[in-house]
N, CA, C and O atoms as a GROMACS GRO file, in nm:
protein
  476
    1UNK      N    1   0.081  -0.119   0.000
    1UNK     CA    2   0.000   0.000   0.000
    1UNK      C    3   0.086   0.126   0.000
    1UNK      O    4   0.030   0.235   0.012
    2UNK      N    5   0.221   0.117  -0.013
    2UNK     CA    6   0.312   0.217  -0.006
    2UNK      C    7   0.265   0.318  -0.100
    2UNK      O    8   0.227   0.418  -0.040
    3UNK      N    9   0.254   0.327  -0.224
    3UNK     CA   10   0.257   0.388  -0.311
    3UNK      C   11   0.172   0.520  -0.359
    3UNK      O   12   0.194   0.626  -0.417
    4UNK      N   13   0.034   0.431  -0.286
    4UNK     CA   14  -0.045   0.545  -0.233
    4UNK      C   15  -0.080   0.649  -0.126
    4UNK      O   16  -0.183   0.705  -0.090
    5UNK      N   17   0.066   0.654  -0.086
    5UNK     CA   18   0.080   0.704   0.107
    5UNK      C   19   0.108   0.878   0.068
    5UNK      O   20   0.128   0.965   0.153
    6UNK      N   21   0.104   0.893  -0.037
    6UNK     CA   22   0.136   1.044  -0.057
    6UNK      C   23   0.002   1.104  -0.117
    6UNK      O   24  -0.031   1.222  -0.119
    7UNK      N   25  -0.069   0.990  -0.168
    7UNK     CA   26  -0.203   1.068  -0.210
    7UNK      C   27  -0.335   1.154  -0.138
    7UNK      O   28  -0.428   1.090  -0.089
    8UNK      N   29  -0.335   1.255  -0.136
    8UNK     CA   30  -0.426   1.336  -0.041
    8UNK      C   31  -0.573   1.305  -0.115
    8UNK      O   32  -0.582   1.331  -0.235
    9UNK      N   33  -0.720   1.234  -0.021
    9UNK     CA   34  -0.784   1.202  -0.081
    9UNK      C   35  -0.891   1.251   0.008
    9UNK      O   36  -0.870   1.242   0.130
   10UNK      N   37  -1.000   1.300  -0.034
   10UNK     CA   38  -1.123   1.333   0.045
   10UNK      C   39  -1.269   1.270  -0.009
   10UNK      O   40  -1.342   1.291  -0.106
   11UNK      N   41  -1.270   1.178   0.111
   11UNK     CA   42  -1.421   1.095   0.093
   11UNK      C   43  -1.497   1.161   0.196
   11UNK      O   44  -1.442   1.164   0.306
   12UNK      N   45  -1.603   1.211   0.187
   12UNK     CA   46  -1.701   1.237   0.298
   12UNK      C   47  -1.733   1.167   0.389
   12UNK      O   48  -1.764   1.062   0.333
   13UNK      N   49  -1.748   1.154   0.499
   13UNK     CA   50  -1.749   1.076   0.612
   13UNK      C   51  -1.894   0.973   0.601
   13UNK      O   52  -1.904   0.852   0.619
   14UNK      N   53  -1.999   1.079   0.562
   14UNK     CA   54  -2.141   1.009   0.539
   14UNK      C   55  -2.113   0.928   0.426
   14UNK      O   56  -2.181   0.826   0.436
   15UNK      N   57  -2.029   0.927   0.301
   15UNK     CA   58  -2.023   0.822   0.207
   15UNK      C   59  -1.961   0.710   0.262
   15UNK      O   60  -1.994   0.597   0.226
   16UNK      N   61  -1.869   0.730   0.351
   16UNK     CA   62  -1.756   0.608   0.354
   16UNK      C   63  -1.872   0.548   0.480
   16UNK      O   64  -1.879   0.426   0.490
   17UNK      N   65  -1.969   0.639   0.583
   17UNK     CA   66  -2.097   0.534   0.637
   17UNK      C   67  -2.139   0.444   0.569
   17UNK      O   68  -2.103   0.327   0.584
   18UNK      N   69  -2.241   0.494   0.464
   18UNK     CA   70  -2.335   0.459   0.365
   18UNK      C   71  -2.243   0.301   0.299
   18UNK      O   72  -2.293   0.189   0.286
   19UNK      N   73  -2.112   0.336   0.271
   19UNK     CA   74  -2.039   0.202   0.195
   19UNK      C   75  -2.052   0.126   0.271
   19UNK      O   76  -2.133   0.038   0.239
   20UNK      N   77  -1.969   0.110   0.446
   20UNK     CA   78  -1.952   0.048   0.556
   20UNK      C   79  -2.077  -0.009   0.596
   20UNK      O   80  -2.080  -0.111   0.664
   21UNK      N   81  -2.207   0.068   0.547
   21UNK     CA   82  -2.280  -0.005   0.627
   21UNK      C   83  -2.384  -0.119   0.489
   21UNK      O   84  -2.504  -0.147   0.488
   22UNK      N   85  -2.309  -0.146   0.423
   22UNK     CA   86  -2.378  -0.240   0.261
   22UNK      C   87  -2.265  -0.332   0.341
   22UNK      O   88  -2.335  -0.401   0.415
   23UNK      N   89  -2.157  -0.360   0.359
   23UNK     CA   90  -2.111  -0.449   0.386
   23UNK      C   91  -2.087  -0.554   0.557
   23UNK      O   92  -2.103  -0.501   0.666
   24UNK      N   93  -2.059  -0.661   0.544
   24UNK     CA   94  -2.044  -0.742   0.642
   24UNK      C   95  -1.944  -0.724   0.730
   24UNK      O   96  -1.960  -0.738   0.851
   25UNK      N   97  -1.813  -0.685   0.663
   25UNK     CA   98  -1.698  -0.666   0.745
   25UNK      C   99  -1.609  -0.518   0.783
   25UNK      O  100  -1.557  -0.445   0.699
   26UNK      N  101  -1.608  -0.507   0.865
   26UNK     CA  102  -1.524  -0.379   0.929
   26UNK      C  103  -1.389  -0.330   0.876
   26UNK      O  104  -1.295  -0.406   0.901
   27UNK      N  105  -1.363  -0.224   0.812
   27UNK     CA  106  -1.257  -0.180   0.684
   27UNK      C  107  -1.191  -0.112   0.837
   27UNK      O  108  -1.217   0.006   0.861
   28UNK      N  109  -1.128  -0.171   0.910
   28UNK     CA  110  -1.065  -0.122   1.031
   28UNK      C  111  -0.875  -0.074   0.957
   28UNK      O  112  -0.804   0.000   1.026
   29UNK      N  113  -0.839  -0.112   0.862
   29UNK     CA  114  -0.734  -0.083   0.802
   29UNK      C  115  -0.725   0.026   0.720
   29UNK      O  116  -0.619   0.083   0.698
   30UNK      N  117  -0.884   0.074   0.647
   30UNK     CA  118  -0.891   0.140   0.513
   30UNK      C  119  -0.866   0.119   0.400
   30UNK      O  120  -0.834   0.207   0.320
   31UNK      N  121  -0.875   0.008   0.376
   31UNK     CA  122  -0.880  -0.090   0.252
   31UNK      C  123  -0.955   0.042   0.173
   31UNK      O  124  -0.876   0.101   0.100
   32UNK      N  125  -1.040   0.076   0.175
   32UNK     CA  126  -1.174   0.112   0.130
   32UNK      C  127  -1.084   0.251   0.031
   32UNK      O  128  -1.074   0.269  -0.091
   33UNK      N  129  -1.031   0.333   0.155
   33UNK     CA  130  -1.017   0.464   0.103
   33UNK      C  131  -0.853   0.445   0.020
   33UNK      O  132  -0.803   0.525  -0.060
   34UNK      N  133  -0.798   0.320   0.066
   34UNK     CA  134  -0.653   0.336  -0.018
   34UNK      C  135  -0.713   0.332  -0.140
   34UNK      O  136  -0.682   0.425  -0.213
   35UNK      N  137  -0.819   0.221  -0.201
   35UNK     CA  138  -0.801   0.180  -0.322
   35UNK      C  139  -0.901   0.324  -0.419
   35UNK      O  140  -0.937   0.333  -0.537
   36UNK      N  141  -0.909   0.371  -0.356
   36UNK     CA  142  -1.006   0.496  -0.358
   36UNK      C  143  -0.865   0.588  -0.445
   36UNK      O  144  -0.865   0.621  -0.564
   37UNK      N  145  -0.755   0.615  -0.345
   37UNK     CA  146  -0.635   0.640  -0.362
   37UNK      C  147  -0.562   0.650  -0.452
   37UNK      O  148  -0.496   0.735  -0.512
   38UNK      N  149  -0.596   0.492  -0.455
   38UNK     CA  150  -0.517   0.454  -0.581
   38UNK      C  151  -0.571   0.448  -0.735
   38UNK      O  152  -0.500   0.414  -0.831
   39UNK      N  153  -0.718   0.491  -0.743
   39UNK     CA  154  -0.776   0.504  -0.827
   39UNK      C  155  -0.747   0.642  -0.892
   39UNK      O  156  -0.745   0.665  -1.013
   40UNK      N  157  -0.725   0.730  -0.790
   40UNK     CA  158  -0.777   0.866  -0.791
   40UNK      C  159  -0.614   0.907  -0.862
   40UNK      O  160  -0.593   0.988  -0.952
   41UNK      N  161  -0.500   0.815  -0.780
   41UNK     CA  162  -0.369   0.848  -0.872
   41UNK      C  163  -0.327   0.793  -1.012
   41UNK      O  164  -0.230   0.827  -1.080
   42UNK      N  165  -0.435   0.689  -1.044
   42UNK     CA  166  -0.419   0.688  -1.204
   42UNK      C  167  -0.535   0.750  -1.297
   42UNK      O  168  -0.563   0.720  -1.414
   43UNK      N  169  -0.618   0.881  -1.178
   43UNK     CA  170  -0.690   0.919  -1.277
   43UNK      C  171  -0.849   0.896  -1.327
   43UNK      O  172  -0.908   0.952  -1.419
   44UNK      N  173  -0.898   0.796  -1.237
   44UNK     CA  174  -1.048   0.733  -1.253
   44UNK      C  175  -1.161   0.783  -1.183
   44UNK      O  176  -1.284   0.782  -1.184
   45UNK      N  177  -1.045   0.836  -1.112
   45UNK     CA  178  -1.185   0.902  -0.957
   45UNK      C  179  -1.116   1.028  -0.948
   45UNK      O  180  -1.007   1.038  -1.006
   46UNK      N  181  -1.172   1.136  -0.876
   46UNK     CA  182  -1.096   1.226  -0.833
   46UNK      C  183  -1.073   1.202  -0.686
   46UNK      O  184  -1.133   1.124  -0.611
   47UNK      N  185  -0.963   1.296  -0.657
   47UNK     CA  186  -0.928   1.257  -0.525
   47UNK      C  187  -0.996   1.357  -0.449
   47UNK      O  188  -0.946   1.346  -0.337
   48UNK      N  189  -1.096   1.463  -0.444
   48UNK     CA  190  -1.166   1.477  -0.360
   48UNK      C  191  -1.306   1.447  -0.408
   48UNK      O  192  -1.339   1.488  -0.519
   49UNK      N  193  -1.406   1.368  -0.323
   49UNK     CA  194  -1.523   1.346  -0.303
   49UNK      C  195  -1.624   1.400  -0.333
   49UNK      O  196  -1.705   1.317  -0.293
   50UNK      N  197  -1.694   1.500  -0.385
   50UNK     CA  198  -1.819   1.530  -0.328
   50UNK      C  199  -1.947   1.550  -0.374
   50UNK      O  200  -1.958   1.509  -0.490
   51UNK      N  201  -2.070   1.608  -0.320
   51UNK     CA  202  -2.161   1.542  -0.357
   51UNK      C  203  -2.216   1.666  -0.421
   51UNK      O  204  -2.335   1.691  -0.403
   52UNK      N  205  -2.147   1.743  -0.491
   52UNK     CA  206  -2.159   1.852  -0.556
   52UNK      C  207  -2.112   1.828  -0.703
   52UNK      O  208  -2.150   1.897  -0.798
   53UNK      N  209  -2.048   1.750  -0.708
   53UNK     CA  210  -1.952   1.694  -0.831
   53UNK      C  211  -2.109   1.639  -0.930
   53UNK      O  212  -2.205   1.582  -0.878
   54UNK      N  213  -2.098   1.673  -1.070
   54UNK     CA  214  -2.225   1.645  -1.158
   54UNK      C  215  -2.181   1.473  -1.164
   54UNK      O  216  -2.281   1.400  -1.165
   55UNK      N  217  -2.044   1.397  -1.168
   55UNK     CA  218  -2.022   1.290  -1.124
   55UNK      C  219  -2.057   1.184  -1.015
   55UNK      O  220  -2.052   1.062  -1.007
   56UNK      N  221  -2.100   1.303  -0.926
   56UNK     CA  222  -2.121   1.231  -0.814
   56UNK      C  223  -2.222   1.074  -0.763
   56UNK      O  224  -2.235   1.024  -0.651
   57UNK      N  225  -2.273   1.035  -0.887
   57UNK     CA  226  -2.354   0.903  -0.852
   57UNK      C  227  -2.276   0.823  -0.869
   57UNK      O  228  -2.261   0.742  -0.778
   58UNK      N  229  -2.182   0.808  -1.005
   58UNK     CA  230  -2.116   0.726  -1.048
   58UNK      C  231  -1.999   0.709  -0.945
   58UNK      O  232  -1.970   0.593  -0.916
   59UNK      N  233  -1.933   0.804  -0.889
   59UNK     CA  234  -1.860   0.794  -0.798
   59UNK      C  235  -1.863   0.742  -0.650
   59UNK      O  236  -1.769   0.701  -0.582
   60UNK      N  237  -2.016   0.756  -0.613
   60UNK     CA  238  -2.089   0.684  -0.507
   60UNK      C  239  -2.090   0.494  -0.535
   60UNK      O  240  -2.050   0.406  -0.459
   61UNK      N  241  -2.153   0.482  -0.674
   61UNK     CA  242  -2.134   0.397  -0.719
   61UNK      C  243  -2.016   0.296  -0.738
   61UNK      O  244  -2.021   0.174  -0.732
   62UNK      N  245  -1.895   0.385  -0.765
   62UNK     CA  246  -1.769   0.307  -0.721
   62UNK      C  247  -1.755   0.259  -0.609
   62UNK      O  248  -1.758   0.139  -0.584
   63UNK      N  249  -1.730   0.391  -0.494
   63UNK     CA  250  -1.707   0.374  -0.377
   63UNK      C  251  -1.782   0.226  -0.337
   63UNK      O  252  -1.716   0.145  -0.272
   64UNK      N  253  -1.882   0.202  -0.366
   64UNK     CA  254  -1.961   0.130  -0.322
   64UNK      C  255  -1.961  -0.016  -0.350
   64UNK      O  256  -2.008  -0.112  -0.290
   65UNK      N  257  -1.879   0.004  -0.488
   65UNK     CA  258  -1.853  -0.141  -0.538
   65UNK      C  259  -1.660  -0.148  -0.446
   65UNK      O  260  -1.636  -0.255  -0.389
   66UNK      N  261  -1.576  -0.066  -0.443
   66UNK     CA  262  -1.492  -0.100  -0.348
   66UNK      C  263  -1.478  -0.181  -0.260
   66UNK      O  264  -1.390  -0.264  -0.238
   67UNK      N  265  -1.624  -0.139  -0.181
   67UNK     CA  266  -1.709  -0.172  -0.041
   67UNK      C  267  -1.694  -0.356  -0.056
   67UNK      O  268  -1.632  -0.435   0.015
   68UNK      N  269  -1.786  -0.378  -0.189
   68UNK     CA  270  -1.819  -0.510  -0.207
   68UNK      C  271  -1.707  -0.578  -0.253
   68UNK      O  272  -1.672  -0.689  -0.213
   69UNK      N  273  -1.642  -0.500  -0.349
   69UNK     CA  274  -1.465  -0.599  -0.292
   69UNK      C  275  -1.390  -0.659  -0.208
   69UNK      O  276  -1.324  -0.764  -0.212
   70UNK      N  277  -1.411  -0.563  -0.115
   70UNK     CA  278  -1.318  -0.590  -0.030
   70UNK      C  279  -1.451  -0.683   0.083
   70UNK      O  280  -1.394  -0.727   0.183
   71UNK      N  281  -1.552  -0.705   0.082
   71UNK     CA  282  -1.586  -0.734   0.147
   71UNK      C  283  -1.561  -0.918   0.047
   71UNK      O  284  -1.490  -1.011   0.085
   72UNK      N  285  -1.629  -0.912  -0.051
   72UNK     CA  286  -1.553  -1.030  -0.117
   72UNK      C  287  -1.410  -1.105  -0.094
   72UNK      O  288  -1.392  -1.226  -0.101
   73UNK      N  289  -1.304  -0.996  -0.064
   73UNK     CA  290  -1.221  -1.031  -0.038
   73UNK      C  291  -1.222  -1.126   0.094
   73UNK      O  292  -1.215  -1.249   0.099
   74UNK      N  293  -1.235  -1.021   0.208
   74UNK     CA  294  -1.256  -1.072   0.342
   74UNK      C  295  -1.305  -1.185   0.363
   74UNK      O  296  -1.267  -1.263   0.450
   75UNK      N  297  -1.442  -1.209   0.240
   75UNK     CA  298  -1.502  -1.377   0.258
   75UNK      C  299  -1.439  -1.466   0.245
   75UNK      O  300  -1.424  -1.564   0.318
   76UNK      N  301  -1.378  -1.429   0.109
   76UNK     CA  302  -1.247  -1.541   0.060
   76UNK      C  303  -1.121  -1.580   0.152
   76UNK      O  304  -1.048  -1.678   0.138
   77UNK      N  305  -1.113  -1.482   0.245
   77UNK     CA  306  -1.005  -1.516   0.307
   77UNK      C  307  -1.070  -1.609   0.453
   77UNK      O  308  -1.010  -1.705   0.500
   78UNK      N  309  -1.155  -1.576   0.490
   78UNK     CA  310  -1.217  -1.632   0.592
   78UNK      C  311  -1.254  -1.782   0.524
   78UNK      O  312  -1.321  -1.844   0.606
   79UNK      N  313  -1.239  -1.834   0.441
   79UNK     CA  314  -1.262  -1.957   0.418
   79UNK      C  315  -1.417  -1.984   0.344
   79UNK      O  316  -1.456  -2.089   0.293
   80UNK      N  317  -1.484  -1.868   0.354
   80UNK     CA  318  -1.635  -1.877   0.294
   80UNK      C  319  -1.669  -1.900   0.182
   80UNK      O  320  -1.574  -1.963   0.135
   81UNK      N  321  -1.775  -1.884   0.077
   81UNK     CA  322  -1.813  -1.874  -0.051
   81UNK      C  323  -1.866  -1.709  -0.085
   81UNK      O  324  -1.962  -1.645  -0.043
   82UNK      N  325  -1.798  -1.688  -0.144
   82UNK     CA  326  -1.808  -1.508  -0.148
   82UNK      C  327  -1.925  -1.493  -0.257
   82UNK      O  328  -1.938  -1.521  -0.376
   83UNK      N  329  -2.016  -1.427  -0.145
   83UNK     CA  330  -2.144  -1.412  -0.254
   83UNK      C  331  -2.143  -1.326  -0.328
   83UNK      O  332  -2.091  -1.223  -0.285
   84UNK      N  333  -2.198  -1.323  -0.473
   84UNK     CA  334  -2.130  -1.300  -0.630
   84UNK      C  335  -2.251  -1.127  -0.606
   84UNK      O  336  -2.205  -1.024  -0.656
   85UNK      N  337  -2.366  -1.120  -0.546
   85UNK     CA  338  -2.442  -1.035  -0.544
   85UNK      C  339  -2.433  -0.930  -0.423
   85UNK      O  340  -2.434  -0.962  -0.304
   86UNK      N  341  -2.425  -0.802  -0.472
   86UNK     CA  342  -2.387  -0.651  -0.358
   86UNK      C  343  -2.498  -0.651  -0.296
   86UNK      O  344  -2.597  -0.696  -0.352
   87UNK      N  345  -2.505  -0.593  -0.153
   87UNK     CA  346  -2.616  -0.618  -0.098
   87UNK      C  347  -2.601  -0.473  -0.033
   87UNK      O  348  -2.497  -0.409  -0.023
   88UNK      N  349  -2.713  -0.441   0.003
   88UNK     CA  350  -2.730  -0.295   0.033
   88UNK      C  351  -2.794  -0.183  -0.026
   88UNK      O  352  -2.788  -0.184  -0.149
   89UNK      N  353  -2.850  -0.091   0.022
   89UNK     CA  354  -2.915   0.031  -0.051
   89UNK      C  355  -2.840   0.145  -0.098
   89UNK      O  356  -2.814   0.214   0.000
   90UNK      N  357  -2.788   0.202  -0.217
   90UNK     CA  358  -2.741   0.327  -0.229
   90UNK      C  359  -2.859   0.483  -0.277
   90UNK      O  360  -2.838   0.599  -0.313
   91UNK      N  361  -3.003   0.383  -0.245
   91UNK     CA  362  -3.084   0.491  -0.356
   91UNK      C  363  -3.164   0.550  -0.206
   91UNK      O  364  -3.163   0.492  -0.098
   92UNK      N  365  -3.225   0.670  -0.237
   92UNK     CA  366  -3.266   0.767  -0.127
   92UNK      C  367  -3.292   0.885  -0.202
   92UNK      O  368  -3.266   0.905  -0.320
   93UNK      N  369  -3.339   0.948  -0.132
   93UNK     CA  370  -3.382   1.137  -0.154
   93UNK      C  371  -3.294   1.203  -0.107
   93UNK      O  372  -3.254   1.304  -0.166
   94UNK      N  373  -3.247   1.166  -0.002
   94UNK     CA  374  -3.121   1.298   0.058
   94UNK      C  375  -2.950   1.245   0.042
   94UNK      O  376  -2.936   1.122   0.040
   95UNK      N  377  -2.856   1.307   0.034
   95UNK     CA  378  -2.756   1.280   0.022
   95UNK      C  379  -2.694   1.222   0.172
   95UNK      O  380  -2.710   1.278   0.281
   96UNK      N  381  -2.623   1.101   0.149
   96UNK     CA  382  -2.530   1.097   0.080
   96UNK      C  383  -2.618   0.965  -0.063
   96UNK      O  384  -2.579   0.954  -0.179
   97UNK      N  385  -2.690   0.919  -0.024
   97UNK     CA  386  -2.755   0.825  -0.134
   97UNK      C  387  -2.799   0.940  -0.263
   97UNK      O  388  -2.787   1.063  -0.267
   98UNK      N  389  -2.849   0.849  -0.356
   98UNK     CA  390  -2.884   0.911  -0.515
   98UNK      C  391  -2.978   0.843  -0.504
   98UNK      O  392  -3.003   0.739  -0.443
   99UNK      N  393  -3.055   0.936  -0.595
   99UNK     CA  394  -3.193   0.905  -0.623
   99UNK      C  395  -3.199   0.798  -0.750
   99UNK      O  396  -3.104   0.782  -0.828
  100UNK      N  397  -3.323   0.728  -0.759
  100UNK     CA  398  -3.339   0.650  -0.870
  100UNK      C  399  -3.318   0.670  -0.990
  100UNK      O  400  -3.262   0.585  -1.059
  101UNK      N  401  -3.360   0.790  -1.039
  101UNK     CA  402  -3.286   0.871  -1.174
  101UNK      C  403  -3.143   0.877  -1.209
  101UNK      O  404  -3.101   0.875  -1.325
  102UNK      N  405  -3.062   0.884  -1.091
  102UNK     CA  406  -2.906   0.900  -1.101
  102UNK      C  407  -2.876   0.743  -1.109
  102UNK      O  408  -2.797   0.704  -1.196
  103UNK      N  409  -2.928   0.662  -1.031
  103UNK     CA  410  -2.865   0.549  -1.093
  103UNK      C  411  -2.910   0.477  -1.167
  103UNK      O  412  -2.879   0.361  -1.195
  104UNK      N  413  -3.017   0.566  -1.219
  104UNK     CA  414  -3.044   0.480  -1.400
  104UNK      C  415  -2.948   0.542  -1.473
  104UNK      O  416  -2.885   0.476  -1.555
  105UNK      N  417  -2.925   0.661  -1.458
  105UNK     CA  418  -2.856   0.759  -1.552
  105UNK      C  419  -2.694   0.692  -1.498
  105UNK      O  420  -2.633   0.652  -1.596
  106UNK      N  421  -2.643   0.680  -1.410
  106UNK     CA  422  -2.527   0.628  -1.399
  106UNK      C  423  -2.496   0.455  -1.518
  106UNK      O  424  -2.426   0.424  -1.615
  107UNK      N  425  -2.612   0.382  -1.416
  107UNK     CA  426  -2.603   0.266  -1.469
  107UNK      C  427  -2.608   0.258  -1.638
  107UNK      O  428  -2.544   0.172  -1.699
  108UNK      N  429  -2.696   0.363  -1.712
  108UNK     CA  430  -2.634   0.351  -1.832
  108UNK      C  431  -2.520   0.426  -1.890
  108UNK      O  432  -2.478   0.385  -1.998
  109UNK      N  433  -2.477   0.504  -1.848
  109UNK     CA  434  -2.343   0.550  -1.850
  109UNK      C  435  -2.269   0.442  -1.878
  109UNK      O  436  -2.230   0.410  -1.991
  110UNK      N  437  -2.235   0.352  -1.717
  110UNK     CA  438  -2.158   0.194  -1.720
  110UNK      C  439  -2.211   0.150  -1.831
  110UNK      O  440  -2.135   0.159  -1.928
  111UNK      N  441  -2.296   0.113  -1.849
  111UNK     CA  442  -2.327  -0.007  -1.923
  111UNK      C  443  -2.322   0.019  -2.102
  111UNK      O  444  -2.302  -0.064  -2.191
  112UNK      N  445  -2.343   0.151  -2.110
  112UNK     CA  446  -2.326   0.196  -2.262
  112UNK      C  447  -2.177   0.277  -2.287
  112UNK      O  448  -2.155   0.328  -2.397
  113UNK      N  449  -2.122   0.282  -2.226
  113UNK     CA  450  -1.963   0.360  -2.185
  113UNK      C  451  -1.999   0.499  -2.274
  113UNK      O  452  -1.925   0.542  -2.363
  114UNK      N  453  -2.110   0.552  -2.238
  114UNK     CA  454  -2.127   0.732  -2.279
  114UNK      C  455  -2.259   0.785  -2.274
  114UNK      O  456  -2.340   0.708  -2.222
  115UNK      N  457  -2.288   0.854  -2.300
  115UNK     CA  458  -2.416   0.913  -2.325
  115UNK      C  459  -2.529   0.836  -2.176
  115UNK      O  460  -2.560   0.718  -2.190
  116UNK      N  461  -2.570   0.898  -2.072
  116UNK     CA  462  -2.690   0.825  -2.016
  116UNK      C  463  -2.817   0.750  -2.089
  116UNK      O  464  -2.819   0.644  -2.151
  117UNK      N  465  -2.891   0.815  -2.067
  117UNK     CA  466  -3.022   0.829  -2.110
  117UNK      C  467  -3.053   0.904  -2.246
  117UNK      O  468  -3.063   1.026  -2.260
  118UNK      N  469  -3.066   0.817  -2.334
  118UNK     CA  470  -3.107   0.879  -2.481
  118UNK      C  471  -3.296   0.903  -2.527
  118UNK      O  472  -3.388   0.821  -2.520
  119UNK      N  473  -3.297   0.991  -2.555
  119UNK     CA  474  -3.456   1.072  -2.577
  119UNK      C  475  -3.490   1.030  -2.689
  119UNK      O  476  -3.597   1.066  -2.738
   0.00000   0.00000   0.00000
């Protein structure tokens, strides 16, 4: 994890809740925010957070799949069967969650690599 020890990164405290609490296991190391880190130093994420950013679902959306990484991870190491499906709510009316619109509009973003929602 050396590499990312110089990267200055700002996650909002209520996002890195919202992740922590979709998953099973306790990111007592910061698994969560290095790889956040390390995203943000090749460029994929920005390295500050927020929920002002017109990005900001898709970036929730990462964070969130992080979450389920590493919680995947943790299963695997504990000897378990790491379940293949994310569990948890990211959708809501108030921030730090997105509303249903943003993660349709995100999810086709992902899934079409441009343009959301076409009229």
């Amino acid at each position: 994890m050396q590499p990312t020890a110089t990267t200055e990164i700002s996650i909002p405290a209520e996002c890195l809740e919202l992740t922590h609490s979709i998953i099973d296991y306790r990111d007592d190391r910061g698994w969560i925010p290095w790889a956040w880190a390390v995203l943000a130093r090749a460029g994929e994420v920005p390295a500050a957070m927020t929920d002002e950013d017109p990005d900001y679902p898709t970036h929730l959306v990462t964070l969130a799949a992080l979450g389920h990484l590493f919680e995947l991870f943790q299963e695997i190491v504990a000897g378990g069967d790491a379940d293949q499906e994310p569990s948890g709510e990211l959708v809501g009316e108030e921030r730090p969650e997105i509303t249903t619109i943003e993660l349709a509009e995100t999810w086709g973003y992902l899934t079409t690599g441009g343009s959301a929602l076409s009229e």
